[in-house]
N, CA, C and O atoms as a Tripos MOL2 file, in Angstrom:
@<TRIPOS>MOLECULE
protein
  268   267    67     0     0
PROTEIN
NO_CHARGES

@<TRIPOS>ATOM
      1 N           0.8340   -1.1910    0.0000 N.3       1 UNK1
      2 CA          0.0000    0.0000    0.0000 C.3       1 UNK1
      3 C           0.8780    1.2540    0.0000 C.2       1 UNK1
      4 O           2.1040    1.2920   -0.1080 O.2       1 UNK1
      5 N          -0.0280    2.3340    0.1500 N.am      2 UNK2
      6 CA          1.0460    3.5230   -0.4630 C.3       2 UNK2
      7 C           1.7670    4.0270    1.6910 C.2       2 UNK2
      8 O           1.3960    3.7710    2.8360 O.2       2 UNK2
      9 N           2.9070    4.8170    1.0110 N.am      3 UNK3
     10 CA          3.3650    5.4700    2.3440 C.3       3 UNK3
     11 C           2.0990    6.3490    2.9850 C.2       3 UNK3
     12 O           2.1940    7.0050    4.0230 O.2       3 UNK3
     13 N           1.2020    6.2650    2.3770 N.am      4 UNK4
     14 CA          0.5570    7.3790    3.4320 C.3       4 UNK4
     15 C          -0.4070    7.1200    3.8640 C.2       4 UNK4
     16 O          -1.2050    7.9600    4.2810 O.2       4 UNK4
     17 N          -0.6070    5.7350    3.8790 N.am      5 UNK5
     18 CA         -1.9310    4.4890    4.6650 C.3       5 UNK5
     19 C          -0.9200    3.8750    4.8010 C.2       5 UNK5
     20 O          -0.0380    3.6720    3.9670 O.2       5 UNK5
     21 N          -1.0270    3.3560    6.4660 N.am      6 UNK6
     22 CA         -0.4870    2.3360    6.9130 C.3       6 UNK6
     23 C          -1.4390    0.6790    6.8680 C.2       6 UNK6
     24 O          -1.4760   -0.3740    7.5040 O.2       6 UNK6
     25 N          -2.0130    1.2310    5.8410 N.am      7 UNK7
     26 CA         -3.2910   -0.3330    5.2790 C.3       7 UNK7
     27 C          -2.5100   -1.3420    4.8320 C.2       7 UNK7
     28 O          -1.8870   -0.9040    3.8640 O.2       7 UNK7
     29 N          -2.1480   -2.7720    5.0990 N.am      8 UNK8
     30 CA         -1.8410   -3.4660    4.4600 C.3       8 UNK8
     31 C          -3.3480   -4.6750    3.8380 C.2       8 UNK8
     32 O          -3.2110   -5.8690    3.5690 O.2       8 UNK8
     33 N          -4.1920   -4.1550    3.7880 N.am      9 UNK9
     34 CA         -5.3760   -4.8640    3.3160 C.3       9 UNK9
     35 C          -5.3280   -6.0700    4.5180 C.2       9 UNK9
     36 O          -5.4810   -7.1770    4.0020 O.2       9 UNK9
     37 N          -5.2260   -6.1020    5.3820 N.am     10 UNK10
     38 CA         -5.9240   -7.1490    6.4510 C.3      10 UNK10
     39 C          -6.6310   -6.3040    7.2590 C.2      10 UNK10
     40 O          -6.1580   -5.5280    8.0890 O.2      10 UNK10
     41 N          -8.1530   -6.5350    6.9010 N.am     11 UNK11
     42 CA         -8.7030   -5.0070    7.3530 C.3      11 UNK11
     43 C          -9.4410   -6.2580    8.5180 C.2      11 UNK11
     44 O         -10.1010   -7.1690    8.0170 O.2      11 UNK11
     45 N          -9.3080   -6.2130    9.6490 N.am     12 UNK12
     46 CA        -10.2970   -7.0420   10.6390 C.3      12 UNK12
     47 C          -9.9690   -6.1510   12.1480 C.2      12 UNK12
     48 O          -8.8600   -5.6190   12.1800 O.2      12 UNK12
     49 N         -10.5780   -6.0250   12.9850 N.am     13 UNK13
     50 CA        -11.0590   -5.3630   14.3550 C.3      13 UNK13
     51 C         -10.6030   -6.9670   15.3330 C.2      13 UNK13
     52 O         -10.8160   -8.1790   15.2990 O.2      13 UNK13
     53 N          -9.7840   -5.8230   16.2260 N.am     14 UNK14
     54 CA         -9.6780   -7.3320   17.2450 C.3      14 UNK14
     55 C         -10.3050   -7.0420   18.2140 C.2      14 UNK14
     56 O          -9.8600   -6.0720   18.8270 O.2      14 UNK14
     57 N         -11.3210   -7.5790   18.6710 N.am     15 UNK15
     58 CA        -12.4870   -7.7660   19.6380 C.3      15 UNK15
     59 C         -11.4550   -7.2400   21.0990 C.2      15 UNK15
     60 O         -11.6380   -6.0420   21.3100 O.2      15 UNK15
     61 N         -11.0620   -7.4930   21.4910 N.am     16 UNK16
     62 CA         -9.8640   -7.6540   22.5160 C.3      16 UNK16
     63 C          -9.1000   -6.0150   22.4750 C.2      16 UNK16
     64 O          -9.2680   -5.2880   23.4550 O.2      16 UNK16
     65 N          -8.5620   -5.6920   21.7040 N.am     17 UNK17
     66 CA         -8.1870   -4.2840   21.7300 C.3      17 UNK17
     67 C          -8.3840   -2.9460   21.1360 C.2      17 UNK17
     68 O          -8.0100   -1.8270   21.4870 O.2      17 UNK17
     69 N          -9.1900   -3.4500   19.9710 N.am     18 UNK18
     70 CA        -10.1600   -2.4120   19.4710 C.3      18 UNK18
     71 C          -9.4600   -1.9580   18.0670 C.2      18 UNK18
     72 O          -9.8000   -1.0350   17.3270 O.2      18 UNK18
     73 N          -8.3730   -2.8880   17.9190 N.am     19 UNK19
     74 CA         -7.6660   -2.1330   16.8370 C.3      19 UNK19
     75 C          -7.3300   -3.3410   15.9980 C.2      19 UNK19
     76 O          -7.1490   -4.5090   16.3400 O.2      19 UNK19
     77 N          -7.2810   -2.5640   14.4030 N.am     20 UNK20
     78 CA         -7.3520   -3.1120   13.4720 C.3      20 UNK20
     79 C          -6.0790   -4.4940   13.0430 C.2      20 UNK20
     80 O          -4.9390   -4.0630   12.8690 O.2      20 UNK20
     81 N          -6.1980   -5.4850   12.9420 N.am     21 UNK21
     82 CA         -4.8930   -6.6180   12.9550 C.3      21 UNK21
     83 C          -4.0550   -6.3670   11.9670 C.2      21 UNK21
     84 O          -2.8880   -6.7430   12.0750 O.2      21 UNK21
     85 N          -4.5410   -5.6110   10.6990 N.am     22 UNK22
     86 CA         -3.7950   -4.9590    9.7290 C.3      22 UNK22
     87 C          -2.7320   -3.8600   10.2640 C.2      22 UNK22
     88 O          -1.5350   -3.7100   10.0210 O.2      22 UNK22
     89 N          -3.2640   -3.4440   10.7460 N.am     23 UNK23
     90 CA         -2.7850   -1.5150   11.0310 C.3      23 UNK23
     91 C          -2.4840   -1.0590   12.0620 C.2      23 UNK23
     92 O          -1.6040   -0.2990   12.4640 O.2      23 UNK23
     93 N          -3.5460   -1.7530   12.6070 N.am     24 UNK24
     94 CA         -3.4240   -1.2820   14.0360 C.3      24 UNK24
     95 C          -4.0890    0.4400   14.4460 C.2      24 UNK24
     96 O          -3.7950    1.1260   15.4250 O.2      24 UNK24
     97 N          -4.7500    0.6660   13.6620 N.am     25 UNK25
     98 CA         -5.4810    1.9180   13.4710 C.3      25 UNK25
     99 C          -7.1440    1.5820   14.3250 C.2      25 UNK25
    100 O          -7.9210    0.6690   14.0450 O.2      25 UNK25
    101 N          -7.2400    2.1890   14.9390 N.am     26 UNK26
    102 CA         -8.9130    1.9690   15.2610 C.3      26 UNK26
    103 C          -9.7180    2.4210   14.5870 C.2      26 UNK26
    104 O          -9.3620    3.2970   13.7990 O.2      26 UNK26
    105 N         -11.0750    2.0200   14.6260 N.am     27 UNK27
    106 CA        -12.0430    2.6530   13.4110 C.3      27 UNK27
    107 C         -12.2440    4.1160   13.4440 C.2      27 UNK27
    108 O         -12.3110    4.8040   12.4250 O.2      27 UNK27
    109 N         -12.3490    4.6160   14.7810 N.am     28 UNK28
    110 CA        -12.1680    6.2500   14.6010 C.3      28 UNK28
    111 C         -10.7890    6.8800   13.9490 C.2      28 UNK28
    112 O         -10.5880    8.0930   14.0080 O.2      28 UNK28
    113 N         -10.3550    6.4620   13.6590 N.am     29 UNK29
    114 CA         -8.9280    6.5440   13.0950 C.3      29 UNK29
    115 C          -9.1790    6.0360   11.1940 C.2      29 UNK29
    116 O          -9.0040    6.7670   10.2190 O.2      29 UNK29
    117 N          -9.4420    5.1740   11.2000 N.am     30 UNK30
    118 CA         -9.6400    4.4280    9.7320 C.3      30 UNK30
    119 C         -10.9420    5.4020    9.2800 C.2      30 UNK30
    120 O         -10.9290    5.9080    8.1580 O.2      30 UNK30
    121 N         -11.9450    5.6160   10.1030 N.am     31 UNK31
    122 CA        -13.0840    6.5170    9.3100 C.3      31 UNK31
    123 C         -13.0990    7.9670    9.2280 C.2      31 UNK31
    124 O         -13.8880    8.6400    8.5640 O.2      31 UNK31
    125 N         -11.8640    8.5140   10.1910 N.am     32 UNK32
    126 CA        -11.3080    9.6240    9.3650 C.3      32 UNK32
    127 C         -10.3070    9.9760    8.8210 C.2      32 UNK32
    128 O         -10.0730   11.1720    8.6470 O.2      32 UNK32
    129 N          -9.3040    8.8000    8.3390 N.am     33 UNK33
    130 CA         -8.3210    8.6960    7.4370 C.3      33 UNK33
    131 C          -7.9550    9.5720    6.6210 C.2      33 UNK33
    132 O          -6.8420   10.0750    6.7690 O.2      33 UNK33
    133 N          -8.9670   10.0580    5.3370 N.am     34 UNK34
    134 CA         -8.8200   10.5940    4.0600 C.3      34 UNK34
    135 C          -9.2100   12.2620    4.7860 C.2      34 UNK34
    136 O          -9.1190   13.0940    3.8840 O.2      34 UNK34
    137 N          -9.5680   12.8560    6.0080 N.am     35 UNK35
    138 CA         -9.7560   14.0290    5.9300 C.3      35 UNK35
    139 C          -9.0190   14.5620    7.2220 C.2      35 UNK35
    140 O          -9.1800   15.5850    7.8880 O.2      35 UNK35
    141 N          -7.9790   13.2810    7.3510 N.am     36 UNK36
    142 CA         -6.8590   14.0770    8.4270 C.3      36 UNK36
    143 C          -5.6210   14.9560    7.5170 C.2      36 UNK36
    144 O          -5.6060   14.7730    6.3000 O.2      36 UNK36
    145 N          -5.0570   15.4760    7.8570 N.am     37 UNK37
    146 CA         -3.8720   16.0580    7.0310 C.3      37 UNK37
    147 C          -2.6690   15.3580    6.9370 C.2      37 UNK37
    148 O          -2.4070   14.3040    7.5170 O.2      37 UNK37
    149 N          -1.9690   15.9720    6.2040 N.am     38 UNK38
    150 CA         -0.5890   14.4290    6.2000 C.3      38 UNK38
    151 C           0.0650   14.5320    7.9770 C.2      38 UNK38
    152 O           0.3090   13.6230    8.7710 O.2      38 UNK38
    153 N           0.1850   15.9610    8.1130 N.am     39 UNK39
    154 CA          0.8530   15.4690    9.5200 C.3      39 UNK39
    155 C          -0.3500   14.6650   10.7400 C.2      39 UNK39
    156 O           0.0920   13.9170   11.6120 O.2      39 UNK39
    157 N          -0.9560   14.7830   10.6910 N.am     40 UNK40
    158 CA         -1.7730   14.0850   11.3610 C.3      40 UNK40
    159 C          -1.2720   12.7910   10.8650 C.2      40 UNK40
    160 O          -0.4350   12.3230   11.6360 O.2      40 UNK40
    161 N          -1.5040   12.0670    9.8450 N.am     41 UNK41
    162 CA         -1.2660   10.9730    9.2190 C.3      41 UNK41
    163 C          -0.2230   10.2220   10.3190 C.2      41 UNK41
    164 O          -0.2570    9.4000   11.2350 O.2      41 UNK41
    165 N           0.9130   11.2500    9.4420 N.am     42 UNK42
    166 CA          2.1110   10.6310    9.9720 C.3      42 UNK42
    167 C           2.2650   10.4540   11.6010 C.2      42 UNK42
    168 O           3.0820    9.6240   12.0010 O.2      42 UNK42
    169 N           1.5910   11.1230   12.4340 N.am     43 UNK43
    170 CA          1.7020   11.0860   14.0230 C.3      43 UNK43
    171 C           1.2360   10.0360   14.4180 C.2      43 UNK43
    172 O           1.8220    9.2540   15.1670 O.2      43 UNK43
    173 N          -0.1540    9.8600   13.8450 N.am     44 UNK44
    174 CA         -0.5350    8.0090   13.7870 C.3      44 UNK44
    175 C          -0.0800    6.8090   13.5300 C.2      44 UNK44
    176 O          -0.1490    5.7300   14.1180 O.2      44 UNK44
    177 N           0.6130    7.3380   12.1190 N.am     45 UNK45
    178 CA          1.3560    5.9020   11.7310 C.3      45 UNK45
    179 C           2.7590    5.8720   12.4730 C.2      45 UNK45
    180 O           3.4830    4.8780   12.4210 O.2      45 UNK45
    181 N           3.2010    7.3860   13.3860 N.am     46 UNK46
    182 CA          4.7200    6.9100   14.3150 C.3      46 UNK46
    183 C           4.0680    6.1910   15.6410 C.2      46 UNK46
    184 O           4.7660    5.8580   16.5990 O.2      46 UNK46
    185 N           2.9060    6.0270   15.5950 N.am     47 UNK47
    186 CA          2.5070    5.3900   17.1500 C.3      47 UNK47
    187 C           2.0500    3.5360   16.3590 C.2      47 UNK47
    188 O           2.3560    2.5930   17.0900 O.2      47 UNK47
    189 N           1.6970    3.3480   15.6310 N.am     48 UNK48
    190 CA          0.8320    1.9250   15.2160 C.3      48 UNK48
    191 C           1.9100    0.8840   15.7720 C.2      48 UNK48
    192 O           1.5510   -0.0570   16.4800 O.2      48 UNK48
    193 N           3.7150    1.1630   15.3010 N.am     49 UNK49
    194 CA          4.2280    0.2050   15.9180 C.3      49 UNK49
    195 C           4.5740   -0.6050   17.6970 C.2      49 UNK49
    196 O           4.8000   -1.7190   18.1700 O.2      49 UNK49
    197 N           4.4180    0.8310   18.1550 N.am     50 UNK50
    198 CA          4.4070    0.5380   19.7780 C.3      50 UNK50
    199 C           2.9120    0.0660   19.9350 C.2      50 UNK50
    200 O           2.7420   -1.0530   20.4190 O.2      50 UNK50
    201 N           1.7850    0.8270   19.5640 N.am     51 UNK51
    202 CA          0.9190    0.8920   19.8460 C.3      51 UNK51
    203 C           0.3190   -1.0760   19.5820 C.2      51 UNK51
    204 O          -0.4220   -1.5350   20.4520 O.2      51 UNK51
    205 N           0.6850   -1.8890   18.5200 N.am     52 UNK52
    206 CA          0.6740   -2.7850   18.5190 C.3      52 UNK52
    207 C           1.4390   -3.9010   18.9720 C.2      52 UNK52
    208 O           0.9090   -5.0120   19.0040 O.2      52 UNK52
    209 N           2.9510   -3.6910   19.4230 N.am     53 UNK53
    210 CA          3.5300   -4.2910   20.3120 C.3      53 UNK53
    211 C           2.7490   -4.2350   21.7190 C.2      53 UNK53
    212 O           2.2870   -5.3130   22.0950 O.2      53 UNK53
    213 N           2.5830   -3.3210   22.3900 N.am     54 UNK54
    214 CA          1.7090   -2.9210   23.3810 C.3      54 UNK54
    215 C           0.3070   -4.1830   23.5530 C.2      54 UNK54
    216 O           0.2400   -4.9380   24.5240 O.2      54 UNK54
    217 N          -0.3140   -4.1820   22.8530 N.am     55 UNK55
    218 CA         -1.4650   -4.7540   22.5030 C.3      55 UNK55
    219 C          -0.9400   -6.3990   22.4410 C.2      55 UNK55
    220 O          -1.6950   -7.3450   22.6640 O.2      55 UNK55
    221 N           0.2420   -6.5030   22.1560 N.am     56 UNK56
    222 CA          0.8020   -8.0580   21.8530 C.3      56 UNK56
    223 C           0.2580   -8.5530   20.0210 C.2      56 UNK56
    224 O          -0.0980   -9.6660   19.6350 O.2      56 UNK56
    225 N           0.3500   -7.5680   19.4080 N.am     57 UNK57
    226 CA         -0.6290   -8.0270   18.4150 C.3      57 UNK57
    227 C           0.7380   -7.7780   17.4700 C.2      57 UNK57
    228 O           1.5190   -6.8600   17.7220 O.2      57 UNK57
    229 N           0.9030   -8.5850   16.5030 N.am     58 UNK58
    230 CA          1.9960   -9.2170   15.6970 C.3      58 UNK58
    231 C           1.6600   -8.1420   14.3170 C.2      58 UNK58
    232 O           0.4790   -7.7980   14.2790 O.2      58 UNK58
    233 N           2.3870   -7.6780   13.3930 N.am     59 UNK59
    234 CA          2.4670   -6.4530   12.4610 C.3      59 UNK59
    235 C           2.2240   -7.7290   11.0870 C.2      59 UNK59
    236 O           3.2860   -8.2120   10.6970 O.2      59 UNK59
    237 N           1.4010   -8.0680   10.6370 N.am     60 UNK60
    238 CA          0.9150   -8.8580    9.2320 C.3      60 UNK60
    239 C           2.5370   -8.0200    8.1900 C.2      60 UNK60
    240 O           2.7630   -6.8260    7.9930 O.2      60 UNK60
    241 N           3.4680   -9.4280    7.6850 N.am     61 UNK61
    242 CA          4.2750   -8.8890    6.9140 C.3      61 UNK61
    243 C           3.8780   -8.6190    5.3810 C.2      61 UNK61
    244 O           3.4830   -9.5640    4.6980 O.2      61 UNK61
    245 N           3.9820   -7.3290    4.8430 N.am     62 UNK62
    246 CA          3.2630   -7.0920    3.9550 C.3      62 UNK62
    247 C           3.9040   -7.7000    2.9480 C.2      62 UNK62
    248 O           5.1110   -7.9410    2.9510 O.2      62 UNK62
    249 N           2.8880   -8.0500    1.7820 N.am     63 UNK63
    250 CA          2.4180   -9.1310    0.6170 C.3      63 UNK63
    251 C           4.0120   -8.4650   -0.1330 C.2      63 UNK63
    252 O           4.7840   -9.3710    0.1800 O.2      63 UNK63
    253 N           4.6890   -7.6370   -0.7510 N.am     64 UNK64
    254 CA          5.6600   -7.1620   -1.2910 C.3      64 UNK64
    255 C           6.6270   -7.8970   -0.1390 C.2      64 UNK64
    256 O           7.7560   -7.5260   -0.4580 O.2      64 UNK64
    257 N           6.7200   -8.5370    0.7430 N.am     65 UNK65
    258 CA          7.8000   -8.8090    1.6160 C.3      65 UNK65
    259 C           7.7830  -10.3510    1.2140 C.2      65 UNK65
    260 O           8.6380  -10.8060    0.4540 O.2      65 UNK65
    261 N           7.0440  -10.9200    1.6110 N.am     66 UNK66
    262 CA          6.9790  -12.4400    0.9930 C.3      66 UNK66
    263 C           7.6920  -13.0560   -0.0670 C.2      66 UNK66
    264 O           7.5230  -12.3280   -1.0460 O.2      66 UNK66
    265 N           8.3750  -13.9850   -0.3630 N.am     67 UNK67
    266 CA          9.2430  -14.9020   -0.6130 C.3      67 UNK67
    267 C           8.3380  -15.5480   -1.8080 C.2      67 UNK67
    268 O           8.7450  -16.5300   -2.4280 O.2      67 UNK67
@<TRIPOS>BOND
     1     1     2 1
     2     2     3 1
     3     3     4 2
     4     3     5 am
     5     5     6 1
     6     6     7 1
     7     7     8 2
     8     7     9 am
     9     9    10 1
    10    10    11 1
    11    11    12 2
    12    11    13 am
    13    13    14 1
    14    14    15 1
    15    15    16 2
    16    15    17 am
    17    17    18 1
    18    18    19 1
    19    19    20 2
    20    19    21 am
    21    21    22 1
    22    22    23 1
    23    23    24 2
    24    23    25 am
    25    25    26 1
    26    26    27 1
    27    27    28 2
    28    27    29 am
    29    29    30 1
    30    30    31 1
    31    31    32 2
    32    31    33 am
    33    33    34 1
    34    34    35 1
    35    35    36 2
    36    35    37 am
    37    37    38 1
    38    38    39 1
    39    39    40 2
    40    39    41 am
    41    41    42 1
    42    42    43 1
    43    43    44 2
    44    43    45 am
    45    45    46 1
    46    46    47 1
    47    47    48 2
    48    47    49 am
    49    49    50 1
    50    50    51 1
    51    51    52 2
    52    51    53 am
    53    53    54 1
    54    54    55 1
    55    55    56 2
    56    55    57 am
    57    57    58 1
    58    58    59 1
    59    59    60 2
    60    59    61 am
    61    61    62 1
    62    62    63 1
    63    63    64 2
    64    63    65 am
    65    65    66 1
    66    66    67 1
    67    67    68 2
    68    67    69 am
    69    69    70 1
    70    70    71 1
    71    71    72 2
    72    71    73 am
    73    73    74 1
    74    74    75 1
    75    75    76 2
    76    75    77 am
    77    77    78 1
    78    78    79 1
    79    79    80 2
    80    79    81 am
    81    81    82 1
    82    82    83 1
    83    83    84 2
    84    83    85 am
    85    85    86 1
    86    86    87 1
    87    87    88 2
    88    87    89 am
    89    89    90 1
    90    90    91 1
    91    91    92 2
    92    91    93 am
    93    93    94 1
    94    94    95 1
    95    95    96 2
    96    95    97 am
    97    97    98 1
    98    98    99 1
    99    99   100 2
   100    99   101 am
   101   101   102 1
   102   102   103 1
   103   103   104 2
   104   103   105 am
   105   105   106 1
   106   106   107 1
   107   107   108 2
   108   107   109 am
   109   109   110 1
   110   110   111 1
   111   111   112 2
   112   111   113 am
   113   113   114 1
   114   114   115 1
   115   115   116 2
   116   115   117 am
   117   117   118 1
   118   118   119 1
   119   119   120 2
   120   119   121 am
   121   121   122 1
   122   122   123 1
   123   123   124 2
   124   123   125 am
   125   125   126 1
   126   126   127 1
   127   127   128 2
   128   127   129 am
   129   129   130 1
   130   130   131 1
   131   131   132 2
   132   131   133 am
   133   133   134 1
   134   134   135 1
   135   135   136 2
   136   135   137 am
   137   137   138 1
   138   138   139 1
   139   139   140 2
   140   139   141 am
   141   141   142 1
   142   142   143 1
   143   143   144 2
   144   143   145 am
   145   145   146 1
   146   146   147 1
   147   147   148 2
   148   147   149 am
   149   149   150 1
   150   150   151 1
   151   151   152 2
   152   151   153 am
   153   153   154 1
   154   154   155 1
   155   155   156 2
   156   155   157 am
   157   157   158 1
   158   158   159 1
   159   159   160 2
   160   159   161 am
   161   161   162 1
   162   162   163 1
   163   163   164 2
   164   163   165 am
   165   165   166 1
   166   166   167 1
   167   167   168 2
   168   167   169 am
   169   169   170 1
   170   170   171 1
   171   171   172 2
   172   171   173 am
   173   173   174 1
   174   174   175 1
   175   175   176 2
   176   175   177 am
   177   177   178 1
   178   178   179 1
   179   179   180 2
   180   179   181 am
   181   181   182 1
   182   182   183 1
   183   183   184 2
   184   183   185 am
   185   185   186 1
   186   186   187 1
   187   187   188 2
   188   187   189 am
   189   189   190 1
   190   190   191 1
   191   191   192 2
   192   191   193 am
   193   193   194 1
   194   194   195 1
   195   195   196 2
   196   195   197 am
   197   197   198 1
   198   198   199 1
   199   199   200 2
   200   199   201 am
   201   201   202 1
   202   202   203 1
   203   203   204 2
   204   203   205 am
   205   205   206 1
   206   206   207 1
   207   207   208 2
   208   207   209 am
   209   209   210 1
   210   210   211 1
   211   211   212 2
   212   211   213 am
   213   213   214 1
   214   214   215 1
   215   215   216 2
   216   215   217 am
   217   217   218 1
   218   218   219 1
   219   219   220 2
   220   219   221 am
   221   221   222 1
   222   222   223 1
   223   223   224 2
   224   223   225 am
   225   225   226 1
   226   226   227 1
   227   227   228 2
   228   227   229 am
   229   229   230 1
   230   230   231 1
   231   231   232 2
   232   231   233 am
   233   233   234 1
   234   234   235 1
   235   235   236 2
   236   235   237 am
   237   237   238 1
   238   238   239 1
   239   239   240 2
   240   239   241 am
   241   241   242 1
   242   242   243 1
   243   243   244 2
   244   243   245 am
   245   245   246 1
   246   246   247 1
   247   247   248 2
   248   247   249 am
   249   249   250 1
   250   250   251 1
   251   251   252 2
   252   251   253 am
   253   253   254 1
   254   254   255 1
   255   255   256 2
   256   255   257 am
   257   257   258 1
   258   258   259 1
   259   259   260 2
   260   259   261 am
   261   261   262 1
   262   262   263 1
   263   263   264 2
   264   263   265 am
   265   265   266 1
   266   266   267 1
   267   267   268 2
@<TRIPOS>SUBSTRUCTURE
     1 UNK1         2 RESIDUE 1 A UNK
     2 UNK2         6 RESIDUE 1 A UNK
     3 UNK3        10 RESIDUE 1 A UNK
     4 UNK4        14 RESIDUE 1 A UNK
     5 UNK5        18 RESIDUE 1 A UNK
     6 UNK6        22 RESIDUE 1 A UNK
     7 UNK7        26 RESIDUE 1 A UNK
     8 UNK8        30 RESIDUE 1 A UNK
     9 UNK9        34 RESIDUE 1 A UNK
    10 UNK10       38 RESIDUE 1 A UNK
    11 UNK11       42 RESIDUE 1 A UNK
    12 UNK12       46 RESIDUE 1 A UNK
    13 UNK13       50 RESIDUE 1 A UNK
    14 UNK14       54 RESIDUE 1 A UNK
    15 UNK15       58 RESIDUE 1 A UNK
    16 UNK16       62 RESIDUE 1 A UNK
    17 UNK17       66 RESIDUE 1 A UNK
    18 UNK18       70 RESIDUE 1 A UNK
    19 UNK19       74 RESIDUE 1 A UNK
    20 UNK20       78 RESIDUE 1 A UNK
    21 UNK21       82 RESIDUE 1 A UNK
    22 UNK22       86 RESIDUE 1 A UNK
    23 UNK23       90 RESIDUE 1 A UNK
    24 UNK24       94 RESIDUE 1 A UNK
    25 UNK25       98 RESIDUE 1 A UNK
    26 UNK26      102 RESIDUE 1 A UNK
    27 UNK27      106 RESIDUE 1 A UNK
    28 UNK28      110 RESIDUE 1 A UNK
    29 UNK29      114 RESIDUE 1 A UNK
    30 UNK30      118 RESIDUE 1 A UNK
    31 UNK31      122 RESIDUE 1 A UNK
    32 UNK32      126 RESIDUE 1 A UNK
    33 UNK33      130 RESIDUE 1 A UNK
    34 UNK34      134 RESIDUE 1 A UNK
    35 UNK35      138 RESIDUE 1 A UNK
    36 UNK36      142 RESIDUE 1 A UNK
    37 UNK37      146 RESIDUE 1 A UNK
    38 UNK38      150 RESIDUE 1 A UNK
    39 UNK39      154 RESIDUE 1 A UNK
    40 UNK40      158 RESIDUE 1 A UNK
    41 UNK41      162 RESIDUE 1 A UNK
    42 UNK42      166 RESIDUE 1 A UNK
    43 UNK43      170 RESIDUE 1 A UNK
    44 UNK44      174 RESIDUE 1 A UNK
    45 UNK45      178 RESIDUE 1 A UNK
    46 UNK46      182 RESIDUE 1 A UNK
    47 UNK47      186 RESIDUE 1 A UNK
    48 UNK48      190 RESIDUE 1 A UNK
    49 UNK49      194 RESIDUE 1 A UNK
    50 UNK50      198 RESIDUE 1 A UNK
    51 UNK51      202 RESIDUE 1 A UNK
    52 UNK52      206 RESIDUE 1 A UNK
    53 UNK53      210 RESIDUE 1 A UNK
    54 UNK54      214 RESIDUE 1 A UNK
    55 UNK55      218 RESIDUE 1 A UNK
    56 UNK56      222 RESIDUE 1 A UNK
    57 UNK57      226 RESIDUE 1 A UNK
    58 UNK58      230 RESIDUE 1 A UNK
    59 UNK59      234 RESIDUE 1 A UNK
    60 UNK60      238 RESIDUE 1 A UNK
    61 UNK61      242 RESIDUE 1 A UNK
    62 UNK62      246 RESIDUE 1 A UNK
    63 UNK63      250 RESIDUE 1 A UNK
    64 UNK64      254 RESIDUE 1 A UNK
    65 UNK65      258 RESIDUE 1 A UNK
    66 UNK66      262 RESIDUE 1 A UNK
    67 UNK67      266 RESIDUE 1 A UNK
């Protein structure tokens, strides 16, 4: 996906922490995506990696990474 969605198309909600198994974005986050500004963007996508370690929830290796 592009640098400025942290979407890797595993779009599913984990019951358990509220955030997306793809992204790690929550839906208030994913449903205002397209009308945040880039820096907004980017402040989100510098938190998804702690923010999903945190959670214990594993980062889906994206489809361009695969073997």
């Amino acid at each position: 996906m592009s640098k400025e969605t942290p979407c890797v198309a595993v779009c599913m909600i984990d019951p358990r922490t509220s955030l997306c198994l793809g992204c790690g974005r929550t839906l208030p986050e994913i449903a205002r995506w397209h009308r945040m500004d880039g820096a907004e963007r980017r402040a989100v996508m510098a938190t998804l990696p702690a923010r999903m370690a945190d959670a214990g929830l594993a980062p889906p290796i994206p489809a361009a990474d695969h073997d």
